[in-house]
C-alpha positions as CSV (number, residue, x, y, z in Angstrom):
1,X,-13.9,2.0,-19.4
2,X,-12.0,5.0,-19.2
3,X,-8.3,6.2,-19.1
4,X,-6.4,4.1,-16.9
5,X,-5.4,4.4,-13.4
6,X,-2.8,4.2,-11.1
7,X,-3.8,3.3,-7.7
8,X,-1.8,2.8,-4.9
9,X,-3.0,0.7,-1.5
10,X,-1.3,1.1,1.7
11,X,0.1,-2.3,2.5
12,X,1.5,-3.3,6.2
13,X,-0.3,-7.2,6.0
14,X,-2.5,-6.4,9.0
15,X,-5.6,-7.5,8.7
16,X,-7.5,-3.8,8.4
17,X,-4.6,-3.6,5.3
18,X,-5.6,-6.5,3.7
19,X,-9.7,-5.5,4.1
20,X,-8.8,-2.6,2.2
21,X,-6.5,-4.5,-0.4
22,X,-10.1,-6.5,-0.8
23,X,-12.5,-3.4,-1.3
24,X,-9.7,-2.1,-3.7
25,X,-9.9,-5.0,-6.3
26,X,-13.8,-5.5,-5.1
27,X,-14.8,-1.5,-5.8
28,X,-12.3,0.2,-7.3
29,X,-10.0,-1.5,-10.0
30,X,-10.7,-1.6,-13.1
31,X,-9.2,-3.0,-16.6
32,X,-6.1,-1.5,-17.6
33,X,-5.3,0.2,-14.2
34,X,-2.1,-0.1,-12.5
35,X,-2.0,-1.3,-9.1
36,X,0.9,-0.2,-6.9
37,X,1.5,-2.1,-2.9
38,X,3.1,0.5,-1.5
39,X,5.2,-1.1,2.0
40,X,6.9,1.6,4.6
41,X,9.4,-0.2,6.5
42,X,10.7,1.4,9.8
43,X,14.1,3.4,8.9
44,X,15.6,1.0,11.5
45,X,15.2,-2.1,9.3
46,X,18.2,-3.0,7.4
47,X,18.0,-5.2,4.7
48,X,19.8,-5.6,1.7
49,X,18.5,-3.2,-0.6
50,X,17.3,-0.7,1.4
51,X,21.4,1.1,1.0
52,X,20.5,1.4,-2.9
53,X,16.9,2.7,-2.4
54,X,16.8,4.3,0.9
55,X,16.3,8.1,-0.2
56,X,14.1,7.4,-2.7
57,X,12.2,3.9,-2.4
58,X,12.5,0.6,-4.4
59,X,11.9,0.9,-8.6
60,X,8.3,-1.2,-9.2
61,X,8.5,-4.6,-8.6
62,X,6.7,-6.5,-10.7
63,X,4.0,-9.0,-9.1
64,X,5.9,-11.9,-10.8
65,X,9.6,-10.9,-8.9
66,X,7.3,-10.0,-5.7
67,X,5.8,-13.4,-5.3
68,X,9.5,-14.6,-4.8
69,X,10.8,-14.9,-1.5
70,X,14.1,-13.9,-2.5
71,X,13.4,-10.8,-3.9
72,X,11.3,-10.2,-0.9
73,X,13.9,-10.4,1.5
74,X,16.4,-8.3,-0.7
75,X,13.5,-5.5,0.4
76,X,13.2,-6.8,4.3
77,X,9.4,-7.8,3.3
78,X,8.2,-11.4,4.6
79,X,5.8,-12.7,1.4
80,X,1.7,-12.6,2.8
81,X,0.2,-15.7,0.7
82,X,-3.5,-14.4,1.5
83,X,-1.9,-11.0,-0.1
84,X,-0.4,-12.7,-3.0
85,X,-3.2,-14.4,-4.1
86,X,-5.6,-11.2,-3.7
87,X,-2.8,-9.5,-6.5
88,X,-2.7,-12.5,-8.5
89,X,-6.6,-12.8,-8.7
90,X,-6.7,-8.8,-9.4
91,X,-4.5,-9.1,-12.2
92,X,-6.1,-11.9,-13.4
93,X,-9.6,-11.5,-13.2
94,X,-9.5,-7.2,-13.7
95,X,-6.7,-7.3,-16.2
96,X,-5.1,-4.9,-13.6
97,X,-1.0,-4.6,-13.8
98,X,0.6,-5.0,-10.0
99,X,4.0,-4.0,-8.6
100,X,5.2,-3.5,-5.8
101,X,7.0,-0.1,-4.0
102,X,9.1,-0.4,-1.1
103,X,10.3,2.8,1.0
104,X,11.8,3.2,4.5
105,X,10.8,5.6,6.8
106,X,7.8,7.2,8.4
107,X,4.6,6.0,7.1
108,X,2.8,9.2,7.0
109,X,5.5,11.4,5.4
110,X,6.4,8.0,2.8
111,X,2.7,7.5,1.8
112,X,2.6,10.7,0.9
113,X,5.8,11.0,-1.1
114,X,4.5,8.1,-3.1
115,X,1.4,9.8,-4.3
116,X,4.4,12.7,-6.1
117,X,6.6,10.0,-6.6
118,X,4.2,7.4,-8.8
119,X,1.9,10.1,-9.7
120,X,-0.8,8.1,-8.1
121,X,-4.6,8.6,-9.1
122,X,-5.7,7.1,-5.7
123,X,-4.6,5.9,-2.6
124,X,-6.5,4.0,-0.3
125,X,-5.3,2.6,3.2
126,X,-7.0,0.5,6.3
127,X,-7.8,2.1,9.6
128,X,-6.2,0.7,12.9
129,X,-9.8,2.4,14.4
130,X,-8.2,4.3,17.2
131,X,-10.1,6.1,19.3
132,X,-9.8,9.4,19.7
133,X,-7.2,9.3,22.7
134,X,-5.0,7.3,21.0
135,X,-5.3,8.7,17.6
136,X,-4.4,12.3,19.6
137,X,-1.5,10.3,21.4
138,X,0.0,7.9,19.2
139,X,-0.7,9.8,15.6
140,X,-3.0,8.3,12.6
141,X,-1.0,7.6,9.6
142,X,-4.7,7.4,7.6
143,X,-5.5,11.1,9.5
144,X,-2.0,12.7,8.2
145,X,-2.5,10.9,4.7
146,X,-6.3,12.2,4.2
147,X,-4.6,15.8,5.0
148,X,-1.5,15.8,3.4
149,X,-1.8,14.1,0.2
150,X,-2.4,15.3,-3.2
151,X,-4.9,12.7,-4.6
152,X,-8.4,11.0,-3.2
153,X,-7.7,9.2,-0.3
154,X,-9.9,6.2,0.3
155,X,-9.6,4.9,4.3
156,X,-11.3,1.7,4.6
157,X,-12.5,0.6,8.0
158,X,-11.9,-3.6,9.1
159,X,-14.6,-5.9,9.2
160,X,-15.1,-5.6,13.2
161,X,-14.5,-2.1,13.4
162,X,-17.5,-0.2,15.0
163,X,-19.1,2.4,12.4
164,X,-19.4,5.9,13.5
């Protein structure tokens, strides 16, 4: 075991999200490492907290506050059981310490603030698996993320997704 890490995973509860939330604990985590959701709400959402944290994101929330509703809606998050039971199991079974960081804003320009902000070591996020229209079109946060950040970036394709 080495030092340990701090790894971030793109969180949105889709289902490519939560396949890489999966191949994270599977294939990456390890004991001692420190596991950070990272959610990027649209700037239009307006919940509570967001007025307090807009400019610079949420302080870690710890897995224990996260798993409770109320806390969640302070942040405008909706609670994902299959979610919270992957983090408990990770922090269970790999000894791994998970929080949660909230930010509002642009996904792509947000993901990678939070690799300067947390001093991530890794960040690894799901593909939507556009194709190459859309992705041209409609942007890839994964694309901009892989280009743009400062740390390995891990994109995980979804279960169904065709392999190039």
């Amino acid at each position: 075991m080495g030092k340990a890490r701090t790894v971030g995973i793109g969180m949105d509860y889709s289902p490519t999200s939560k396949s890489a939330l999966r191949w994270t604990i599977e294939n990456l985590i390890e004991p001692g490492d420190l596991l950070v959701v990272v959610h990027v709400l649209s700037s239009k959402s307006d919940p509570t907290n967001k007025k307090l944290f807009e400019d610079t994101g949420s302080p870690l929330v710890p897995l224990e506050e996260f798993k409770d509703i109320n806390v969640c809606k302070k942040y405008g998050l909706i609670p994902d059981p299959e979610v919270l039971d992957l983090l408990h199991t990770a922090s269970r079974t790999k000894a791994a310490k998970v929080v949660a960081k909230i930010y509002w804003g642009d996904a792509r320009e947000k993901l990678c603030d939070c690799v300067q902000d947390l001093k991530l070591d890794s960040l690894v996020l799901g593909s939507r698996g556009l194709g190459a229209i859309k992705r041209v079109l409609l942007g890839s946060v994964s694309n901009y993320v892989v280009q743009n950040a400062v740390c390995p970036v891990t994109v995980v394709k979804g279960p169904n997704m065709p392999r190039p």
